[in-house]
N, C-alpha and C positions, 0 to 999 in steps of 0.2 A: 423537548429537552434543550436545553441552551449551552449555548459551546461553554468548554471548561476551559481555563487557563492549561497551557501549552508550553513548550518551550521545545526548540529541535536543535541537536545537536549533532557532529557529524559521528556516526556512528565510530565506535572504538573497541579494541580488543575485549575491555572489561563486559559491553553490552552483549556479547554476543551466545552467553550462557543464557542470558534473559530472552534473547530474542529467540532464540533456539528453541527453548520448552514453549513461547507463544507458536511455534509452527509447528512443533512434536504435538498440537493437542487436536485431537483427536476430532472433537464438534467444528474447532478453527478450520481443520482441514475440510471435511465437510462444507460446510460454508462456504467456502473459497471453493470451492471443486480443484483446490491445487493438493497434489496429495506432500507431506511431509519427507524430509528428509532424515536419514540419520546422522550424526553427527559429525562423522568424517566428511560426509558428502555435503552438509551444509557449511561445515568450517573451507570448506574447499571453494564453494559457491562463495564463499563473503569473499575470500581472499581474491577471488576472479574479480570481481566490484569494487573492493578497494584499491585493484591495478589497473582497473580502465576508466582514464580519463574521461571519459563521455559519461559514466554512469556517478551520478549523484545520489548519497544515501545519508540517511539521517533515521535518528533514533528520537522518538519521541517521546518525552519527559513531562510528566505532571506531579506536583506535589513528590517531589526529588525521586518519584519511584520511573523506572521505564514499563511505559504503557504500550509499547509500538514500536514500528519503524515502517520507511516511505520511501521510497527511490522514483527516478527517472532513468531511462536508457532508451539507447536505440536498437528496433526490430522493426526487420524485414518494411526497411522506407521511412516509419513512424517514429516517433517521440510518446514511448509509453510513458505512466503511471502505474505504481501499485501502492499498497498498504498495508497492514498486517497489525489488528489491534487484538491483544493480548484477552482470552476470552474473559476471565472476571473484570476486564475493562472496558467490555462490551455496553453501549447504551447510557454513557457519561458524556460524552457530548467529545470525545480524545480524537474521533477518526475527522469529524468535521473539522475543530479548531487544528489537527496536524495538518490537514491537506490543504484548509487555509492560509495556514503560514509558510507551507511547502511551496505555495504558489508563488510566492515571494521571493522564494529564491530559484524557481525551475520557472523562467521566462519565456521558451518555445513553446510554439502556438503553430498548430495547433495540438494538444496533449489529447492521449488517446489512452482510454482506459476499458479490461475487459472485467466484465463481473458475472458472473455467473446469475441466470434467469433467475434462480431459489433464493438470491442475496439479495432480498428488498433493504434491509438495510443501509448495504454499502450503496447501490443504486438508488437511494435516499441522498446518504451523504455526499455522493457525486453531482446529483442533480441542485443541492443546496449550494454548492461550490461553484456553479456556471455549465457543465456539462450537460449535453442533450443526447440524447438516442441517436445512434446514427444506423446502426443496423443490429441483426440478430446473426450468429453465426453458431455454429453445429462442432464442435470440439468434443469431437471420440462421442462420450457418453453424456456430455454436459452441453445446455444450451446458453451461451453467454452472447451477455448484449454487449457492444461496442459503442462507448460512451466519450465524445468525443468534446473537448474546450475549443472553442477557435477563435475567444479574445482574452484580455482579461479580467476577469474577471469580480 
């Protein structure tokens, strides 16, 4: 599949009912082996992000709909990465072309991203982006590989 037209923008109040229902779903969650939040706790979680200067968030827009969002932050040492593409926008090409143009603006190196073992796809589109395997680590019930940028890319 070949990347789609993109566009990110910094995440804002009106996004956050969109982006909410992409992590209230059920398969997404799965996926991600990250489990959902409810809405208090997730409006609460964005609000923590929007007040720390360190963490970078964006919402990612194709064909004027929101299809995603993408953040950076710091944990425990590291300069992670995550992403979160909206399930009926799964397989358009939205996670590659967001995390490419994410690169562009989140310049630490090196970015360290986890994905869960069962997510070929997202470990697809990390691997298309520059990121290489660096290890396997064991998280409660979930096996996730730690996928790691160290130029750019």
């Amino acid at each position: 599949m070949s990347e789609a037209p993109v566009e990110l923008r910094e995440t804002i109040q009106a996004d956050l009912q969109t982006l909410y229902e992409h992590q209230a779903d059920p398969e997404g969650s799965a996926m991600a082996a990250f489990p959902s939040r409810d809405l208090p706790a997730f409006l609460a979680h964005q609000a923590k992000i929007q007040a720390d200067p360190a963490m970078i968030a964006r919402t990612i827009v194709a064909d004027g709909q929101i299809v995603g969002s993408i953040g950076s932050w710091d944990a425990e040492g590291e300069r992670d990465v995550g992403y979160w593409i909206g399930r009926r926008h799964w397989g358009k090409g939205y996670a590659t072309a967001g995390l490419r143009a994410f690169l562009e603006v989140e310049r630490s190196r090196p970015l360290v991203a986890h994905v869960a073992e069962h997510n070929i796809g997202s470990r697809r589109v990390l691997e298309k982006c520059g990121f290489v395997f660096d290890h396997a680590a064991q998280e409660e019930d979930v096996i996730e590989h730690v996928m790691v940028l160290l130029a750019e890319a």
